[in-house]
Backbone bond lengths (Angstrom), bond angles and torsions (degrees), N, CA, C in turn:
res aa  C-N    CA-C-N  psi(-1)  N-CA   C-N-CA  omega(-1)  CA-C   N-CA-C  phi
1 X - - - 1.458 - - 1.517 111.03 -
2 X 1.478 127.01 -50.13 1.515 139.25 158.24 1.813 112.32 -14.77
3 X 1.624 100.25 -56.09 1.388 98.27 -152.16 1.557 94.51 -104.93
4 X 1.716 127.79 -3.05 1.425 149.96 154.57 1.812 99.27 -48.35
5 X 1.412 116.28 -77.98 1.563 113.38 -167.59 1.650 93.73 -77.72
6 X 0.825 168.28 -97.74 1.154 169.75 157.79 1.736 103.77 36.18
7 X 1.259 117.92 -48.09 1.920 118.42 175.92 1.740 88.23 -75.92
8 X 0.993 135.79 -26.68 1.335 129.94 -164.29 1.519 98.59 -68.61
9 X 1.463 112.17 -63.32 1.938 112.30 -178.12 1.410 106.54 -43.13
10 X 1.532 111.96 -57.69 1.351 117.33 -171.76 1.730 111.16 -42.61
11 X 1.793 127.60 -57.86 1.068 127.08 165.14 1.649 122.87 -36.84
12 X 0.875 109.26 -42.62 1.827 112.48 161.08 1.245 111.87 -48.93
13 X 1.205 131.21 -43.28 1.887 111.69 175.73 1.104 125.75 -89.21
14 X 1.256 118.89 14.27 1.605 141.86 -179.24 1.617 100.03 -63.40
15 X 1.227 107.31 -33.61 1.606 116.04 -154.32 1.797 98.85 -62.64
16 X 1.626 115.15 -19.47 1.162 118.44 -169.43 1.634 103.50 -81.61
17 X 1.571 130.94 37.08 1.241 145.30 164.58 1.507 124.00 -95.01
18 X 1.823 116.18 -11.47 1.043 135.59 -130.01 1.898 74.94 -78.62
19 X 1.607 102.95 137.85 1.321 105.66 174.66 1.584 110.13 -75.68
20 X 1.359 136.53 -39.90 1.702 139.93 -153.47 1.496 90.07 -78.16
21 X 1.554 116.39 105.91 1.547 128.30 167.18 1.840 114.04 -55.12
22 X 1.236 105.09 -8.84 1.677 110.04 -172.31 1.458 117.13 -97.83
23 X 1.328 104.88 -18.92 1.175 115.49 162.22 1.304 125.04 -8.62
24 X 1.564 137.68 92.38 1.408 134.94 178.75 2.022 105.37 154.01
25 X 1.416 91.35 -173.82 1.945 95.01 169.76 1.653 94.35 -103.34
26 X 1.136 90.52 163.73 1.913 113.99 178.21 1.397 111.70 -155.70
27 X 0.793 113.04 143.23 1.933 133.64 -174.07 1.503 93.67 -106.10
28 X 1.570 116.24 142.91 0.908 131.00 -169.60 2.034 91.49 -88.56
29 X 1.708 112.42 141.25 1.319 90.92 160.90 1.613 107.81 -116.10
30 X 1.279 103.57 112.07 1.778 91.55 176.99 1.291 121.65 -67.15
31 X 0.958 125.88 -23.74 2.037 113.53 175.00 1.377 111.41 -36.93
32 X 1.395 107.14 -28.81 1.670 108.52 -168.88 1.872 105.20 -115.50
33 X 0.772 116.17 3.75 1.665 124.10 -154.96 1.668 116.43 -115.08
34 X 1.198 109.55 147.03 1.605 110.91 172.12 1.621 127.43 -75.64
35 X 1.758 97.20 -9.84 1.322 100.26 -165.95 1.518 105.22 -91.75
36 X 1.174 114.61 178.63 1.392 105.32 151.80 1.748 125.45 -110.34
37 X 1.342 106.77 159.17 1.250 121.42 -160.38 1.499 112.18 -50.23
38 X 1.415 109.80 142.43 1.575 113.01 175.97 1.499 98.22 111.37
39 X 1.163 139.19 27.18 1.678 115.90 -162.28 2.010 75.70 -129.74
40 X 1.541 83.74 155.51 1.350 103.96 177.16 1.367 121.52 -139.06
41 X 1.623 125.55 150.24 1.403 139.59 -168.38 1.339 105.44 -112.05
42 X 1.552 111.86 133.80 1.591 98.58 173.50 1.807 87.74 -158.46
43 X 1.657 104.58 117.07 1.329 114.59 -170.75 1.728 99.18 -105.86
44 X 1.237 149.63 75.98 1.528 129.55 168.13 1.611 113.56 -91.42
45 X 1.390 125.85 162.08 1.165 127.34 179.68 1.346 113.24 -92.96
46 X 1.233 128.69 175.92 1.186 144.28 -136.90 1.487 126.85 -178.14
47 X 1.397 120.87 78.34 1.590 113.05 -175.41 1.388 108.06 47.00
48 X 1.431 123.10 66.94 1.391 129.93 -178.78 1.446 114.68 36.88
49 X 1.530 127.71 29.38 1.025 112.73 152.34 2.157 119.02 -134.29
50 X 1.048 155.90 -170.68 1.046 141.35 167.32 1.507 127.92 -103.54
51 X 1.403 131.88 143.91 0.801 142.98 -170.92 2.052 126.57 -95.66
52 X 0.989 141.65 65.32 1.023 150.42 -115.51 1.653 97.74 -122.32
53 X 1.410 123.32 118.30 1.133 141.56 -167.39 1.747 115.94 -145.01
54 X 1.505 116.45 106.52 1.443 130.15 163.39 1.270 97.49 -105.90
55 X 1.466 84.25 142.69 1.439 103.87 169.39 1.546 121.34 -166.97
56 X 1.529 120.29 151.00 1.440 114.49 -138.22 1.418 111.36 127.70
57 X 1.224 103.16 178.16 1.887 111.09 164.02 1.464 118.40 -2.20
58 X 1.692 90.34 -72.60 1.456 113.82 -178.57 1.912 88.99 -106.87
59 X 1.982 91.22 161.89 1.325 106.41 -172.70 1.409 113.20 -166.19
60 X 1.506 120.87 127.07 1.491 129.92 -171.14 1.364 90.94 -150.49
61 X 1.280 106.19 136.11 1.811 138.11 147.16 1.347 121.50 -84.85
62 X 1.350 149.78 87.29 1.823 107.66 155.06 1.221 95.23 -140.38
63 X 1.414 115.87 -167.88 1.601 122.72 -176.63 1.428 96.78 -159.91
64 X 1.815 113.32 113.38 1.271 141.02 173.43 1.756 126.50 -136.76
65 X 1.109 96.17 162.72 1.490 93.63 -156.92 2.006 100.54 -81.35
66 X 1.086 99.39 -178.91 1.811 96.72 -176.17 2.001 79.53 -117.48
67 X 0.559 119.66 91.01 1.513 138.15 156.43 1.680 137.50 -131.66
68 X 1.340 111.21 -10.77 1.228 113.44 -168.16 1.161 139.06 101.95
69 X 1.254 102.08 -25.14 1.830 121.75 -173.72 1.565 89.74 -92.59
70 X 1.653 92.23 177.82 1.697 128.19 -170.56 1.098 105.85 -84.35
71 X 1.306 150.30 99.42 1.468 133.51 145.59 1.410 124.40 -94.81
72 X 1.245 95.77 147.42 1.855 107.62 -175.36 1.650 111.65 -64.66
73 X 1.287 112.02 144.09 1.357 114.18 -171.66 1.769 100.46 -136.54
74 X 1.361 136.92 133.24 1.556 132.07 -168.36 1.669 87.97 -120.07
75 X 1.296 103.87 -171.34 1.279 102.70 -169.55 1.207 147.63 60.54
76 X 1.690 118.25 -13.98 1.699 117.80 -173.20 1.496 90.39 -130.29
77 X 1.791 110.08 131.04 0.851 101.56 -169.68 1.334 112.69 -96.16
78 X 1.614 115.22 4.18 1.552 109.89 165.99 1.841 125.46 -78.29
79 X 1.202 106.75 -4.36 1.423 124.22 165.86 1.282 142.68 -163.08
80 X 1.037 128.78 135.55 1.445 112.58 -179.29 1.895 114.01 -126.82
81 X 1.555 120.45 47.53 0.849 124.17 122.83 1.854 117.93 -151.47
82 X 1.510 114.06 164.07 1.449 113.53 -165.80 1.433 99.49 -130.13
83 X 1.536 120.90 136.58 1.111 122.27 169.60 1.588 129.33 -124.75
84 X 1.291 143.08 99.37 1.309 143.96 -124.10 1.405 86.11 -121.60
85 X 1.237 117.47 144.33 1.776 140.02 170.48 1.116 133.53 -168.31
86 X 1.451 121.57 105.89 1.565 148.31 -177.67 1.597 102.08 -47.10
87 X 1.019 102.17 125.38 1.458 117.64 -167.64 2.151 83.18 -106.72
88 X 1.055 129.64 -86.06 0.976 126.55 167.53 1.629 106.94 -135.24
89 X 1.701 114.26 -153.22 1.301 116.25 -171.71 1.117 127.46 -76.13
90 X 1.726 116.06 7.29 1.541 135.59 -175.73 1.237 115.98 -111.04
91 X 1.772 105.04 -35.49 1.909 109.59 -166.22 1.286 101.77 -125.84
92 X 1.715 112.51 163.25 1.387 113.74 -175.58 1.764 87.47 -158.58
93 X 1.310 109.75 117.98 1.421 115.45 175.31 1.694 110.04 -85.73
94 X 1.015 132.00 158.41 1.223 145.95 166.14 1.044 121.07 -142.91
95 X 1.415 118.47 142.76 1.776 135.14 -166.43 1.212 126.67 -143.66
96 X 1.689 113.74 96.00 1.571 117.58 -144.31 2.122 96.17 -94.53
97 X 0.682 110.32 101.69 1.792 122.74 154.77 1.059 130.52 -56.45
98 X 1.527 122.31 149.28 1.461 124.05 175.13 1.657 78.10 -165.07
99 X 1.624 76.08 129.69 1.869 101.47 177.90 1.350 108.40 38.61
100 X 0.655 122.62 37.98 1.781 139.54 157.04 1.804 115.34 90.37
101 X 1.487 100.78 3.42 1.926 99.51 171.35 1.639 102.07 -107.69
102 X 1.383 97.82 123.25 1.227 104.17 141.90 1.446 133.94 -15.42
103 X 1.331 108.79 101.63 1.762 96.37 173.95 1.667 113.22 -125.13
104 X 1.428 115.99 -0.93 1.468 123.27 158.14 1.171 120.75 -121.88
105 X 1.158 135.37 161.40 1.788 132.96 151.40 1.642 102.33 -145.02
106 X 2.025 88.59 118.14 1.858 70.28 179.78 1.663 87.95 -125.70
107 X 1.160 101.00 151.08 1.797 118.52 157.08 1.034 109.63 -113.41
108 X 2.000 83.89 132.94 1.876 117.53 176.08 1.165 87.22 -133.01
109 X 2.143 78.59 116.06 1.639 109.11 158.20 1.151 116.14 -118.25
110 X 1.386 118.01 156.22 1.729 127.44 -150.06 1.253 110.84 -120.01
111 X 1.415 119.08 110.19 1.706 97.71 178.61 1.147 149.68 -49.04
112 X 1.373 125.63 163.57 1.615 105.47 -172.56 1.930 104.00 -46.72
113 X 1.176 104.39 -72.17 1.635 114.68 -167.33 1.593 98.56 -60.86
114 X 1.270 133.50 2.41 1.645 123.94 167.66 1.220 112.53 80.12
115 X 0.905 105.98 -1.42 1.938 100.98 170.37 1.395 135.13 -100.21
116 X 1.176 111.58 28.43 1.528 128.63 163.56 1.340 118.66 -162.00
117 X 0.984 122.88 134.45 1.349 141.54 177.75 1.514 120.56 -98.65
118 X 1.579 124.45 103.23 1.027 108.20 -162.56 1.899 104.29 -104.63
119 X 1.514 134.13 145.96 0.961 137.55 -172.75 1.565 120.72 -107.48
120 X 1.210 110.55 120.26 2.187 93.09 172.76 1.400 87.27 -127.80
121 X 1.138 103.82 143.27 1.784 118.91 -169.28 1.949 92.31 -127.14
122 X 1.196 102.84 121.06 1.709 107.55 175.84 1.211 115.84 -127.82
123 X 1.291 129.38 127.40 1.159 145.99 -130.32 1.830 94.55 -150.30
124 X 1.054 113.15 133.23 1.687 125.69 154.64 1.312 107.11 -43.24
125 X 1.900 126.70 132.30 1.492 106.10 169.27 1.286 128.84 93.53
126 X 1.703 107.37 -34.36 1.242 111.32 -176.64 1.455 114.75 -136.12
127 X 1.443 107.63 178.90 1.572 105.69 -172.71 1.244 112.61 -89.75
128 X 1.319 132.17 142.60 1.598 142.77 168.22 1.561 95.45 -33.67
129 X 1.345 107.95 129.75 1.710 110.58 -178.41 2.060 72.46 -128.99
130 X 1.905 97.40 142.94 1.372 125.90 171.18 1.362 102.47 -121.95
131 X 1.666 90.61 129.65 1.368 78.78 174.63 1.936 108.72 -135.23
132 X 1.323 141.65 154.98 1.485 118.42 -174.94 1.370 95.80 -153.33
133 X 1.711 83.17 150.22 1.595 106.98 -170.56 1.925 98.93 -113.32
134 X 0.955 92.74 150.32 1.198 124.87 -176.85 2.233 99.22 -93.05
135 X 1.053 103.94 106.31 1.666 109.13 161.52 1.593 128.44 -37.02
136 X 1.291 139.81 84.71 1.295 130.75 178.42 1.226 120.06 -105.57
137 X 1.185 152.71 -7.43 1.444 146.08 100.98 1.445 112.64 -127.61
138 X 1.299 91.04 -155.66 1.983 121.89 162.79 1.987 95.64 82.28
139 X 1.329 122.28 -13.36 1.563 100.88 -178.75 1.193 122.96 -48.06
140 X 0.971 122.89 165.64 1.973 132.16 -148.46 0.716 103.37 -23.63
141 X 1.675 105.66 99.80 1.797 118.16 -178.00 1.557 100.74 -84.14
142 X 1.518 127.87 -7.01 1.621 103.89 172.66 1.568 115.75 -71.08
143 X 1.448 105.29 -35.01 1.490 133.39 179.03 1.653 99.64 -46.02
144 X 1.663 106.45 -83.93 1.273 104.22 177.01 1.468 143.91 -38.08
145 X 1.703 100.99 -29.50 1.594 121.84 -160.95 1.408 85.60 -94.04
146 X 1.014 131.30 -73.05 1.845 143.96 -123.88 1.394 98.22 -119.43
147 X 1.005 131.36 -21.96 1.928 118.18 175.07 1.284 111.88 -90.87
148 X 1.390 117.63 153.09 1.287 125.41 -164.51 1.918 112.31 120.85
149 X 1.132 93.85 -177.73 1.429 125.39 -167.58 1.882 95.88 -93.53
150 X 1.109 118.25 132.30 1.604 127.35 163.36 1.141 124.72 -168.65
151 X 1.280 105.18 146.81 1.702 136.59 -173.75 1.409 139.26 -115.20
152 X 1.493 104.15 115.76 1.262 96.77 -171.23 1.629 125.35 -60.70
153 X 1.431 107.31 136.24 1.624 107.72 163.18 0.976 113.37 -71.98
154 X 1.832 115.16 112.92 1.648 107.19 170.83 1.802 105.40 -69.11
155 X 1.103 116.19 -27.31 1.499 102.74 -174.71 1.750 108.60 -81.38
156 X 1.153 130.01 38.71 1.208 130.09 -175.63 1.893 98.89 -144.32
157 X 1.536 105.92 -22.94 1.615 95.69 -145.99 1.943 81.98 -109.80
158 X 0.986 124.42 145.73 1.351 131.50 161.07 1.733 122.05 -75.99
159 X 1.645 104.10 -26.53 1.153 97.51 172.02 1.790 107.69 -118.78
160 X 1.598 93.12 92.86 1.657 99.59 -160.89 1.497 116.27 -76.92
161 X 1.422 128.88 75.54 1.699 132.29 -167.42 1.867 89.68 -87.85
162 X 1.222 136.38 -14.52 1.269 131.02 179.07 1.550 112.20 61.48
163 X 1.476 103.42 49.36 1.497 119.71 -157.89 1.871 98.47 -87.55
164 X 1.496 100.28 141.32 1.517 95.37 175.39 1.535 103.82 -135.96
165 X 1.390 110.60 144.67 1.673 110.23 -166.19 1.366 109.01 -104.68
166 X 0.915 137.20 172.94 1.730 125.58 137.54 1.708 117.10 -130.39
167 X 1.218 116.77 114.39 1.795 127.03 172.46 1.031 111.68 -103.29
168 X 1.213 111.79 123.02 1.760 130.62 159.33 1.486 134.09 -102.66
169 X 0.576 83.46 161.44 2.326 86.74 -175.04 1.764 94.73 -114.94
170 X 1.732 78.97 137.38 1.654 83.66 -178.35 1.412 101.94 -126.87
171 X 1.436 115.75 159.06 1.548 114.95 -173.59 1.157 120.98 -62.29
172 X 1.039 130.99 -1.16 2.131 140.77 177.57 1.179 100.62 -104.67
173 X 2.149 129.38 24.51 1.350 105.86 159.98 0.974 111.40 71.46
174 X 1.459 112.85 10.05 1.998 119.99 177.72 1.598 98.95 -106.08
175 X 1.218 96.18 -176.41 1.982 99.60 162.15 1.559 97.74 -150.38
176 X 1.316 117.00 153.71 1.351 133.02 167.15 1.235 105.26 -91.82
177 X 1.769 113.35 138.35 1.386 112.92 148.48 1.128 103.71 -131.59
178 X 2.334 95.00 151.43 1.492 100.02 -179.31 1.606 100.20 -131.44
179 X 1.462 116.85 155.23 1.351 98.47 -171.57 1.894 83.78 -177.31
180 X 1.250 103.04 -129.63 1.688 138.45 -177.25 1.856 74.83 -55.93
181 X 1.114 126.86 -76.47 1.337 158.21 -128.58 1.507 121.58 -149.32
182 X 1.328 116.36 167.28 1.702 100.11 -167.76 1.739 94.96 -167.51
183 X 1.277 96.99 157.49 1.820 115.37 177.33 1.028 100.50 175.39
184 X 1.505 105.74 167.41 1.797 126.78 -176.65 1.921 87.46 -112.01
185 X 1.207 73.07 155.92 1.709 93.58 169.32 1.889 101.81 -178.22
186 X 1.523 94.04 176.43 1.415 97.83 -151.62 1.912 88.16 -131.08
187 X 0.988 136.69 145.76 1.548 133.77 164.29 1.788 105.24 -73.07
188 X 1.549 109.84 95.71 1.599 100.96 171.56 1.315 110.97 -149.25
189 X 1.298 110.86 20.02 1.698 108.88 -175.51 1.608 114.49 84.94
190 X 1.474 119.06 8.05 1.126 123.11 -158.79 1.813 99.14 -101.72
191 X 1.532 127.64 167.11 1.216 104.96 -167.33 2.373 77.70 -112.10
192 X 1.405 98.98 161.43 1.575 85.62 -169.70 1.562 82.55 -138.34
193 X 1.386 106.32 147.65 1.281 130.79 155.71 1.389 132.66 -16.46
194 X 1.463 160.17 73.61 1.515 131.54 -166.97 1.611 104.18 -100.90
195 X 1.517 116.30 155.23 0.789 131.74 -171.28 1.668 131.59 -95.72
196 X 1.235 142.11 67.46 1.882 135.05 -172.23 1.503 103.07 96.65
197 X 1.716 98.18 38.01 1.670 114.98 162.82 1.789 128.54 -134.46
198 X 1.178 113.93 162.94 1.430 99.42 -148.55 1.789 89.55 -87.86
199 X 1.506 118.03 -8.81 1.997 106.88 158.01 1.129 106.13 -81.06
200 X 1.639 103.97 164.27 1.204 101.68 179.67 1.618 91.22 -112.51
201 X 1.595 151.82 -6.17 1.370 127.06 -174.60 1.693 77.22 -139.87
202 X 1.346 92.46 -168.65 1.948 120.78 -173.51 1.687 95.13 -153.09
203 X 0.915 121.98 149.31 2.299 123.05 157.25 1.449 73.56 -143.84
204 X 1.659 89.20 157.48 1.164 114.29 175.61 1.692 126.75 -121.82
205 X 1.427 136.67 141.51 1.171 105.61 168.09 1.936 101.52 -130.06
206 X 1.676 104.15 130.52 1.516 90.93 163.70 2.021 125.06 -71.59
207 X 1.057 106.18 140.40 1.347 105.30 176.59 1.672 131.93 -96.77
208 X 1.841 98.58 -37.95 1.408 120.52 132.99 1.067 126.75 -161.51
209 X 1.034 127.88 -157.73 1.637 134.28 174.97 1.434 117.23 -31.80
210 X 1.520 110.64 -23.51 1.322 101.35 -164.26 1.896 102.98 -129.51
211 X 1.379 103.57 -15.28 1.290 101.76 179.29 1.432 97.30 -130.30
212 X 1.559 95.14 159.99 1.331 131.48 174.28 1.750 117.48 -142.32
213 X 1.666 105.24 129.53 1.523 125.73 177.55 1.444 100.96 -87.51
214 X 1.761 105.48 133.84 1.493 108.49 164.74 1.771 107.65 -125.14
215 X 1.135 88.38 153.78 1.980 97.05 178.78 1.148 99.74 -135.88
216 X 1.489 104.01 138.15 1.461 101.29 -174.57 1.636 102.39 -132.43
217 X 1.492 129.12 154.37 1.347 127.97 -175.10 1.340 104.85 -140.04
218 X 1.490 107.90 152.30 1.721 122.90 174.62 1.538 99.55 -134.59
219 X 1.160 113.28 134.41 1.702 120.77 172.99 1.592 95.93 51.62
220 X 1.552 129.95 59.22 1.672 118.65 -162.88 0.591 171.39 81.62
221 X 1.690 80.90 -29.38 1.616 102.48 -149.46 1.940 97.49 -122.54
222 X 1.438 108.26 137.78 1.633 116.78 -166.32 2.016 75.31 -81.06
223 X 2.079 84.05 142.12 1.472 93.72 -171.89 1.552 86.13 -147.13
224 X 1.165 129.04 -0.56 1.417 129.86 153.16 1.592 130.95 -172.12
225 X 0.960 120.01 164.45 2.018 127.79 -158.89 1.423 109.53 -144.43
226 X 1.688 115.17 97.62 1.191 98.98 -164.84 1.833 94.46 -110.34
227 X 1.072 105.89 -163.19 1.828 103.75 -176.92 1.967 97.04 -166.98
228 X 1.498 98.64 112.08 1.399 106.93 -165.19 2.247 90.47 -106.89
229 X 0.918 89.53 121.47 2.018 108.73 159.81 1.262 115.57 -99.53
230 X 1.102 133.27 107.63 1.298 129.39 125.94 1.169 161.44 -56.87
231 X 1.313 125.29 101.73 1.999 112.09 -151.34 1.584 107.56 -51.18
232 X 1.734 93.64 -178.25 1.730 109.12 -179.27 1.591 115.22 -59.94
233 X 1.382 109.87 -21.84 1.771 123.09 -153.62 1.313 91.07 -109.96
234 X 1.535 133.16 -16.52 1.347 123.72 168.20 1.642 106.09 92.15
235 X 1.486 121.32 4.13 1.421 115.39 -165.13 1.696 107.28 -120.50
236 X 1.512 108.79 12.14 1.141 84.16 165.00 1.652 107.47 -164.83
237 X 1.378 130.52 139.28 1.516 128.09 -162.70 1.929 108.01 -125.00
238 X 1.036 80.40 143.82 1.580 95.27 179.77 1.476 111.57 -119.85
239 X 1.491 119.11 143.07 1.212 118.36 -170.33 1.731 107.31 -129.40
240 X 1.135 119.23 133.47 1.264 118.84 175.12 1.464 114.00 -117.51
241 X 1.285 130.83 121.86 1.686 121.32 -139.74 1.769 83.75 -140.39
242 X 1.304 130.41 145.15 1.259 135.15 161.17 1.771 109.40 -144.60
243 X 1.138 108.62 166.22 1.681 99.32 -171.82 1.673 101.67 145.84
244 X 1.668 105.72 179.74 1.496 102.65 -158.04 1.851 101.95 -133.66
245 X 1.343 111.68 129.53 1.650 104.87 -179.09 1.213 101.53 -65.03
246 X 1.465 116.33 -167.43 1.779 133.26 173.28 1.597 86.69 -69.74
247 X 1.165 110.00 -66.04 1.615 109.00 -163.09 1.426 120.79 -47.43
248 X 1.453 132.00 -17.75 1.405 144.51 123.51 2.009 92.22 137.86
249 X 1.549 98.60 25.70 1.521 88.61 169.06 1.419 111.19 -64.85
250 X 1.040 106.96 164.41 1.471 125.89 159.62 1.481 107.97 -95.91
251 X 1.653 106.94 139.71 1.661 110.51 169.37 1.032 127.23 -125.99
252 X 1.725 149.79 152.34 0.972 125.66 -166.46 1.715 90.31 -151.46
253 X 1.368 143.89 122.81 1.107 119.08 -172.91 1.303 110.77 -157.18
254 X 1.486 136.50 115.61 1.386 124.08 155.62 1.624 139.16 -35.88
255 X 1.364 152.25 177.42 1.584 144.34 146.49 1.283 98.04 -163.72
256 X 1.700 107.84 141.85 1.565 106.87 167.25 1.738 94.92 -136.46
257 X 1.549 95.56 140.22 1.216 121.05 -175.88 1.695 118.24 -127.57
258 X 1.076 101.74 109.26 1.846 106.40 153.56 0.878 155.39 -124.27
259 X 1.924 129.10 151.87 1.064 130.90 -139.64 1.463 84.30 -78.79
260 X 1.957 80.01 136.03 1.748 110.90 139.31 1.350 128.48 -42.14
């Protein structure tokens, strides 16, 4: 059971795989910008796909995947479909539709240090309008949320082992864990290796910003499903873990852990 919740924390820093480099809020800066002042950016993810909200002057809702393809978008009446694609770990083009032509293409590129987002929106007819946001939080929220040092509350956890982890973020969009046991893995839907535990894989899925689903399998077969939260302040996670030993118990178990 020890080395059962223990792959569960580790699945929580997976989230630092998230492909959309924009990931976070941003303040519009007009000195440099087409818009006018007051408008705001707020990119979070969403069941592997992103959630994308301006608002201000100008204003768009939708939520589409970063894959390349067309998704339908209701509500904006300058388009109704959007197509998002990772250029690499800096840029992400987008291509806003109506009735199936193209009528925008804008590129967002990210600064080296991540704190501005710069926009050129090109349009048929008209002139390249730039526009840039200024970073005001949420950057690599797996980083921020889920890496670090943590400890279980025995006065919170029923099964009090006074367990402490350590997760790191590594530059390939992976994370290390070290503990009982240890491996790299990356958040991509992929099933990964674990190391001096009675599963043999983990996949992961983020759900949002703050949580992440893990499944874990031995001989195939799913043998547990845990679901890790992280609070608003980032300092403290709860795990709700269910699943079945070799010996064919059933488990069902709370844990709360906080950062060092």
């Amino acid at each position: 059971m020890h080395k059962l919740v223990l792959f569960g924390l580790f699945a929580a820093a997976l989230q630092v795989g998230t492909a959309d480099p924009r990931i976070g809020s941003w303040t519009l800066i007009s000195a440099q910008s087409s818009l006018e002042p007051g408008n705001k950016l707020s990119i979070t993810p969403a069941h592997g796909e992103v959630h994308v909200v301006i608002s201000g002057e100008t204003h768009a809702d939708f939520t589409a995947k970063l894959n390349g393809h067309d998704t339908p978008v209701q509500g904006n009446p300058a388009f109704d479909q959007i197509e998002l694609r990772r250029i690499d770990k800096h840029q992400v083009e987008v291509r806003q539709k109506r009735d199936g032509a193209v009528v925008a293409t804008i590129h967002d590129k990210l600064s080296k240090d991540g704190k501005e987002l710069t926009s050129r929106t090109s349009q048929a007819g008209h002139e390249d309008k730039i526009t840039v946001w200024r970073r005001t939080g949420g950057k690599k929220l797996a980083t921020d949320l889920f890496a670090g040092e943590w400890t279980e509350d025995l006065s919170k956890s029923r099964m009090a082992q006074g367990m402490t982890l350590k997760i790191e973020g590594e530059s390939n969009n992976g994370v290390h864990f070290s503990g009982d046991f240890s491996y790299r893995a990356r958040f991509d839907g992929n099933e990964y290796d674990l190391r001096n535990s009675r599963n043999d894989t983990v996949s992961l899925q983020l759900v949002d910003g703050h949580t992440v689903d893990a499944i874990y399998r031995r001989d195939n077969q799913i043998t547990q499903e845990d679901r890790w939260v992280v609070s608003a302040d980032g300092m403290q996670m709860t795990l709700t873990t269910t699943g079945t030993l070799e010996s064919g118990q059933q488990i069902k178990e709370t844990l709360v852990f906080h950062k060092q």
